[in-house]
N, C-alpha and C positions, 0 to 999 in steps of 0.2 A: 190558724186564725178562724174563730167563728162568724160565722155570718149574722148581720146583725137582723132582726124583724123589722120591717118597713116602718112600722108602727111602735117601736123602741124610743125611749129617751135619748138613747146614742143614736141612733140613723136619724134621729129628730136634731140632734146638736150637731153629729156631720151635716145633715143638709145647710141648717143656717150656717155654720161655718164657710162653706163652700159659696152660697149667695152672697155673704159676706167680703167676701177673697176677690169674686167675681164686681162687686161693689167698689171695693178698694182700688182695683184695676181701671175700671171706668173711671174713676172720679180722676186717680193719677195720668191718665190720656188724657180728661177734658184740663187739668190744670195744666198738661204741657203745652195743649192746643193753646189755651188762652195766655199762656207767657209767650209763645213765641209771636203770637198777634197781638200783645201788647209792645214787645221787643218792635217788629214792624211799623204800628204805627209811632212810636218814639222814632224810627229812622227815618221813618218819612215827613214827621216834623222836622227832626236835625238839618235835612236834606233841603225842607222848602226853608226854613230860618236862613240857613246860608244862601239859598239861593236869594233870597229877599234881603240878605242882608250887602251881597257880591252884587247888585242888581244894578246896571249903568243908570244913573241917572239924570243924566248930562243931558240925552235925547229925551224927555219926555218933557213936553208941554204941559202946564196944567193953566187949566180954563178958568177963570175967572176975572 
């Protein structure tokens, strides 16, 4: 295997390749970070819904 010149069209197309790859990576962790915190807060709606929805309200006076 030859080694390529630093300064070649090929060492020029592996680099961006590789920023690329390293690009693709990133992006695919920030879309997992944001589904599972979109996931979260949809549970924590579900969660107060029913609680608001299960919510005694036999005891509560309202004023007017």
């Amino acid at each position: 295997m030859k080694k390529e010149n630093k300064n070649s069209p090929e060492a020029d197309t592996l680099k961006l390749i590789h920023e690329l790859e390293a690009h693709r990576i990133e992006l695919e962790m920030q879309n997992e970070e944001m589904h599972n915190e979109e996931l979260e807060r949809f549970n924590d709606l579900t969660v107060g819904r029913e609680l608001k929805m299960n919510w005694p309200t036999e005891n509560v006076q309202r004023k007017g």
